[in-house]
N, C-alpha and C positions, 0 to 999 in steps of 0.2 A: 716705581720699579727700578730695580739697582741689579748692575750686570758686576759681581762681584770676580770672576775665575774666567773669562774671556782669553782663552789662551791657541797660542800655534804653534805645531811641532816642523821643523825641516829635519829629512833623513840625510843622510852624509856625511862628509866628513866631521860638520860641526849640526850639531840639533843646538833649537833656539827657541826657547818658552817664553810668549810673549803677556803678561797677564795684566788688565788694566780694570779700575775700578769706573765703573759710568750710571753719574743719575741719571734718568730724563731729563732731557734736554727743554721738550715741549711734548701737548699731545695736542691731537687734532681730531675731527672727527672719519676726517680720510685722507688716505697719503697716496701720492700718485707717484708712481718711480717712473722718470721720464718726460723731458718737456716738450717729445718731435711728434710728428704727425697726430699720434693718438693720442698722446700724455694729455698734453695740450688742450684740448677739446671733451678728452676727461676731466681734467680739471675744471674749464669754465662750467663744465653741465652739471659737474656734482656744486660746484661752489654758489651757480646760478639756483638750485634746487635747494640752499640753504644749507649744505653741508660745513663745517667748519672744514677748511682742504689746503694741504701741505703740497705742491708739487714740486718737483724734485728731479734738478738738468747738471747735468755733469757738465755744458759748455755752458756761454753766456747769453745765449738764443734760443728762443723760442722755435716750433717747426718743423726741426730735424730737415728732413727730406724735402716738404715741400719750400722752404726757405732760403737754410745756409746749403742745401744741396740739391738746389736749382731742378729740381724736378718737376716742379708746376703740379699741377689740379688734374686726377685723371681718375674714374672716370664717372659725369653725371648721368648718361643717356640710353637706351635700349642700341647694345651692337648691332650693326648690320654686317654681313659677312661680305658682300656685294658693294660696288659704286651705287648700284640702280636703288637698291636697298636704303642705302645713304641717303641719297637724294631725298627718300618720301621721310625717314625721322629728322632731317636737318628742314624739310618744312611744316614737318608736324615742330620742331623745336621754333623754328621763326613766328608762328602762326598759334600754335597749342601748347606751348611748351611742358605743360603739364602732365601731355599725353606722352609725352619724349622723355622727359626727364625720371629718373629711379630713384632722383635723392631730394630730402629737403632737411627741413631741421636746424641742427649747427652749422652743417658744412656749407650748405644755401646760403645761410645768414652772414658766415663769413666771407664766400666768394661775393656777394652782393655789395657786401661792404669795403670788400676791395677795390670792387669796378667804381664803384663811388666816388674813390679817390683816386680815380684813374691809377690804378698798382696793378693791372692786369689789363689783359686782351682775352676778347670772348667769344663769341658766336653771335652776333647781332645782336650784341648786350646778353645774350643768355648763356649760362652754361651750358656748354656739348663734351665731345670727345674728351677736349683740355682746354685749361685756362690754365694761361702761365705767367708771370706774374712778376713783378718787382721787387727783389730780396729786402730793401729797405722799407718799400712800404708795406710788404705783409708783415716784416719782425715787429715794426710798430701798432700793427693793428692789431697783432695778436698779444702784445702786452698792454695794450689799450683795454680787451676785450677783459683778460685776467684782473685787470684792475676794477673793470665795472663789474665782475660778478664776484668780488672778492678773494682772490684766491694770494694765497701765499706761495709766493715763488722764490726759492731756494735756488740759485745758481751756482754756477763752479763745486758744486759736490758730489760725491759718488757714493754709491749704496757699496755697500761692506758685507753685510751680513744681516739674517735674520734672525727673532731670539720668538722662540715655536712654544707652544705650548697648550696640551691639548688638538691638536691639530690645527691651531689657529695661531695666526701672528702676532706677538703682543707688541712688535716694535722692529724696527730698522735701524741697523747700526750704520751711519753715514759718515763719512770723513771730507774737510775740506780744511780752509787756513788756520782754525781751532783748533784740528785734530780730530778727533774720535767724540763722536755723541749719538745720543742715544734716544730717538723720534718715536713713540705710541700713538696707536690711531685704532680706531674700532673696524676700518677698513681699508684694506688695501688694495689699488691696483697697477698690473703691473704692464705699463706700457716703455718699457726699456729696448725691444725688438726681437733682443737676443734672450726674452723669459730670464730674465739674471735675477729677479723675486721669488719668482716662481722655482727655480731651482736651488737657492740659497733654501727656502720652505721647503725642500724637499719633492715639491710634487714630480711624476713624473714625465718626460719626456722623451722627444727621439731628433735626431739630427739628421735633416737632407733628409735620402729619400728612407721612406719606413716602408715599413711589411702590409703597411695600408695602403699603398700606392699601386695603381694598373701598373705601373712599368717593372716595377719588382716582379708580379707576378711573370709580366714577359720573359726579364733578365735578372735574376737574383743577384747577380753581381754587381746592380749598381744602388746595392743596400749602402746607404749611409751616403751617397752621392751629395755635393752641394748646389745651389746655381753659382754663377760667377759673380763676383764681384764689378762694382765698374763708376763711372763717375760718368757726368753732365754736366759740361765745363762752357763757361761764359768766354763768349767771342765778341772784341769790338774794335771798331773802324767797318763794318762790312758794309756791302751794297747786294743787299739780295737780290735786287729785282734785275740788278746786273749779271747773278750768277744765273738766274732763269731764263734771260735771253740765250745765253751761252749753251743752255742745255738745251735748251727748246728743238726739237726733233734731233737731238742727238744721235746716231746709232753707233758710236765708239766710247769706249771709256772717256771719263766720266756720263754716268747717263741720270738720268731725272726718273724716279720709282717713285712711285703711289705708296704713303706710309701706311702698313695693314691697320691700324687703327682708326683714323681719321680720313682716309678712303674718298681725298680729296683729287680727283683730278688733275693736269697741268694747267688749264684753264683759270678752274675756281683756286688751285695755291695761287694764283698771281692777281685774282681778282681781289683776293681777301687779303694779300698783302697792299696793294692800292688802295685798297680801304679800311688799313689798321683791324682786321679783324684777327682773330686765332687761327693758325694755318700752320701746318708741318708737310714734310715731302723728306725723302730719302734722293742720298745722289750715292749712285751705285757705280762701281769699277776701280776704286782703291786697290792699292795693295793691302789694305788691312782690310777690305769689306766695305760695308754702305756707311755709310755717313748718316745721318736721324739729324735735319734740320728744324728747328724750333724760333718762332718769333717772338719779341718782347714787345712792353709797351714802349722801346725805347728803338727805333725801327733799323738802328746803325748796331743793337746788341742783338747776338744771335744764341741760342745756348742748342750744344753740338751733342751728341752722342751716339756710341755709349763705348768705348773702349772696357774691354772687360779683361778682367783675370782671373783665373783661378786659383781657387784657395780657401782657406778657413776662417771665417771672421771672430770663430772662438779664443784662436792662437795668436797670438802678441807678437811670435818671430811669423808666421806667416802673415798676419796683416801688414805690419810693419813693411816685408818686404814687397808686398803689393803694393803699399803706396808709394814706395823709391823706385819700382819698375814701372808706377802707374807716371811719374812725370818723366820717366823716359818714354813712356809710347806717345803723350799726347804733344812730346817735341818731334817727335815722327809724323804722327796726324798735321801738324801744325807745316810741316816741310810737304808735305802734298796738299793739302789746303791751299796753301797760300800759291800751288799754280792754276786753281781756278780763276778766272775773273769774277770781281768781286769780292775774292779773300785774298788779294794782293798785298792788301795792304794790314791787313786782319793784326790783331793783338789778344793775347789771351789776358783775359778781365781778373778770373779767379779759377781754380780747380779745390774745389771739396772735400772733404776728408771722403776716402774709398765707401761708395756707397755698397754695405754687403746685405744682398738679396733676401739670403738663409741662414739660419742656423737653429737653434732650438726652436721642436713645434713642440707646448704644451699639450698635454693630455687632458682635454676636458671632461664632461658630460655628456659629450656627443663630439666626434670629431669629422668635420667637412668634409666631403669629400670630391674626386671628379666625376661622378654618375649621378648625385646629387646637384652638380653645377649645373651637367649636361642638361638632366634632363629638368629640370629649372622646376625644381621642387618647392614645394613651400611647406614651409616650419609652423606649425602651430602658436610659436615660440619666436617669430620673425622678430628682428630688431633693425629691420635695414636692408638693401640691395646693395647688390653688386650685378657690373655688367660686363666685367673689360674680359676680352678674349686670354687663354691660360699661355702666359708670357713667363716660360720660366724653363729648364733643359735639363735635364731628359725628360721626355713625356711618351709615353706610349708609339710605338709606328703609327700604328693607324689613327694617330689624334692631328688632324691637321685643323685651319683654319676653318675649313667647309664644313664641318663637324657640328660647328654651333648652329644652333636652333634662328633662325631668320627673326629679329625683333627679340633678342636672348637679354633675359635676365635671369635674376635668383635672389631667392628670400638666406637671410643669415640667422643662424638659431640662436638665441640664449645660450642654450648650453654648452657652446661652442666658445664662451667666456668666460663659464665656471669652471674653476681649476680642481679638477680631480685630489678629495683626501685634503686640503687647505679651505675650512670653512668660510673665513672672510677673505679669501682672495679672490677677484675679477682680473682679465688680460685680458689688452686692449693692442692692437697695430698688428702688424705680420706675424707674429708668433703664437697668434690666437689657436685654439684646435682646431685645424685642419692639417691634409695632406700636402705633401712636396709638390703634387700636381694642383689644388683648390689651393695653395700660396700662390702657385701662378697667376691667381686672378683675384684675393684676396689682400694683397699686400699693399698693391697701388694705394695711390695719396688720400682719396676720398673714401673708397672702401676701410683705410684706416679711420679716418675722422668718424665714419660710419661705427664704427665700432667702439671706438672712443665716447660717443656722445651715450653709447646705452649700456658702457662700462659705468659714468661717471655718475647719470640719468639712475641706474641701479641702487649703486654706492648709497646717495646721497637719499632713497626710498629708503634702505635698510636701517639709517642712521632715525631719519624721521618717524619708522614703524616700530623699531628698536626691534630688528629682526636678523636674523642670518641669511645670508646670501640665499643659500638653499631653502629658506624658509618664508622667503617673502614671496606671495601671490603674482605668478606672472602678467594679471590680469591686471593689476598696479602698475606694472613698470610699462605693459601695453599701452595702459589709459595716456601716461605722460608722455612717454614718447607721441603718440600720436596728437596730444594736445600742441607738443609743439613744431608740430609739422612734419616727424620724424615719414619718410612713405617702409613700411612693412610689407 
């Protein structure tokens, strides 16, 4: 295939026809746009499945988010909304783990394999809440992993365009030090975050919050609303357990708060730090707000969060200027910081390109929603859990954390990754179909992976049955996922 008349109009004062002649370059049997969270684990599961598989990362890393942007592993376990709650899934996890845990499969296989080489801190060796992790040793394990199920990884390039035909993708036009060329593949998916496949294809979509969301219905004015943007930035020289003496029965600013996630005590945060285990807490009374304290496997690195901003991650001047305002807040953070004991002497390690929450939700075959979360429905169609409490702004008044069901999960549907009107496309990570509110509990690291593994898991059936997305038996893509340990 040969892209003859590839051309661009600018309106203004000068218009600019840009027209370039493109063989194929290669063709593959699946192309994965995107090498972070999803991409990633798309990729090994189509490539592991025997698909011939292109993936395709705009940086030089593997991960995205849980990686180069220090976000760690979140989340494996049934929520509890309670401490007391906590208690009884963190000994059903030490003791049963199986009966605690929501997730297995890829994401399992790679968190295991990171504790392995010591690249993470866990929960009594098991995955819980979070496992967070060593930026150098998951980049290496994850191109370690790419490598054993074959997959071709493509760095330093960016997707351009897509060339449609028939309602199907024949090809990705991609740019990096060559220039402009021209990738075929019989499937594509697209784990880029912000749906940029997905929309170059035409399918449709909506941004922030949509007219499927409870809180619209409350307030129609905050149609199109985004979440904020924000970063999880690497602290070192610390002495945590110096900072926890300091707080310990505090009652003035700064104070020591129970992180709503991991709903660890004052007690057990200092016990599991004495014992190298995974452990977060919030210190609360800043002038910018609470603080989200997070442990490494390296016990003097701390990774801090989440300074946030608001803004568009679609827009190039407003991301841009988020991240030149984002290293002036966290030179603010770092000047009250550094009066607690403990972060006296603190250094910041690295800050991340601006982590953005939201932005394009695809229009699938069915799209997520939050009464679906709630009421912890199951899919016919399940390709995976999700547990983590709806972390994302605005949400409904009446949606607090007490809301959730005690011992809360939820099945994820297939159809929630087939892209409306684009026959061979799958979307995998945060941009999957759901709601502005079911992102909030969607997007995290592991629910991405989750989603990833039955994008790619899919792919690589279609390629083997010589079928169309929509066309191949979900009773196939059930079988595999569950042979290899996928929980439904």
């Amino acid at each position: 295939m040969a892209i003859t008349d590839w051309s661009v109009s600018f309106e203004g004062a000068m218009k600019y026809k840009y027209t370039k002649s493109l063989e194929t370059k290669a063709s593959y049997d699946v192309i994965v746009a995107g090498g972070g969270t999803a991409g990633v684990v798309a990729a090994i599961a189509s490539a592991g499945n025997g698909a011939n598989t292109l993936l395709v990362e705009r940086t030089g890393a593997l991960g995205g988010m849980m990686t180069v942007g220090n976000c760690g592993l979140t989340c494996y376990i049934l929520h509890a909304s309670e401490i007391s709650d906590q208690y009884i899934v963190e000994e059903m996890l030490n003791n049963e783990p199986e009966k605690a845990q929501v997730i297995g499969g890829l994401p399992m296989e790679i968190t295991h394999r990171l504790l392995e080489r010591s690249g993470a801190v866990a929960t009594e060796g098991n995955a819980g809440s979070y496992v967070f992790t060593d930026q150098f040793e998951f980049r290496a394990l994850l191109n370690e992993m790419t490598r054993e199920a074959g997959v071709q990884v493509l760095f330093h390039t960016t997707l351009i365009d897509a060339v449609i035909e028939e309602n199907k993708i024949k090809g990705a036009i991609l740019h990096n030090k060559e220039g402009l060329s021209l990738y075929e593949a019989k499937v594509f998916i697209d784990a880029t975050g912000d749906g940029d496949l997905c929309a170059l294809a035409g399918a449709e979509f909506f941004t922030g919050i949509g007219k499927y969301d409870l809180v619209y219905e409350e307030n129609p004015e905050v149609l199109g609303t985004l979440a904020a943007m924000g970063v999880m930035f690497r602290v070192g020289s610390t002495d945590v357990l110096k900072t926890l003496e300091y707080l310990k029965d505090r009652k003035d600013s700064p104070t020591f708060e129970v992180q709503i996630m991991s709903l660890q005590d004052y007690e057990t945060v200092v016990d599991c730090i004495q014992r190298k285990q995974m452990t977060t807490f919030v210190i609360k009374g800043f002038d910018f707000g609470g603080l989200q304290v997070y442990n490494s496997p390296d016990p003097s690195i701390l990774i801090l969060g989440c300074p946030c901003i608001r803004g568009n991650g679609l827009d190039p001047l407003d991301k841009s200027s988020a991240e030149l305002e984002m290293t002036e807040l966290i030179g603010c953070f770092m000047e009250e910081i550094r009066r607690v004991p403990g972060f006296e002497n603190s250094t910041v390690i690295d800050v991340p390109e601006i982590g953005v929450r939201e932005t394009r939700h695809i229009v699938g075959e069915y799209i997520l929603g939050l009464k679906d979360i709630l009421q912890m429905k199951d899919f016919e169609d399940s390709i995976g859990r999700g547990s983590h409490l709806i972390d994302i702004s605005p949400v409904p008044s009446w949606l607090k954390k007490d809301e959730l069901p005690k011992m809360f999960s939820y099945s994820i549907p297939f159809r929630s990754l087939m892209v409306k009107g684009v026959e061979n496309l799958l979307v995998a990570g945060r941009c999957i179909s759901a709601t502005h509110e079911a992102s909030g509990s969607i997007r995290v690291t592991v629910q991405c992976m989750v989603t990833g593994e039955a994008a790619g898991t899919a792919a690589a059936l279609c390629i083997e049955h010589d079928k169309n997305v929509r066309d191949l038996d979900f009773g196939v893509i059930l079988e595999k996922l569950l042979d290899n340990g996928v929980k439904v």
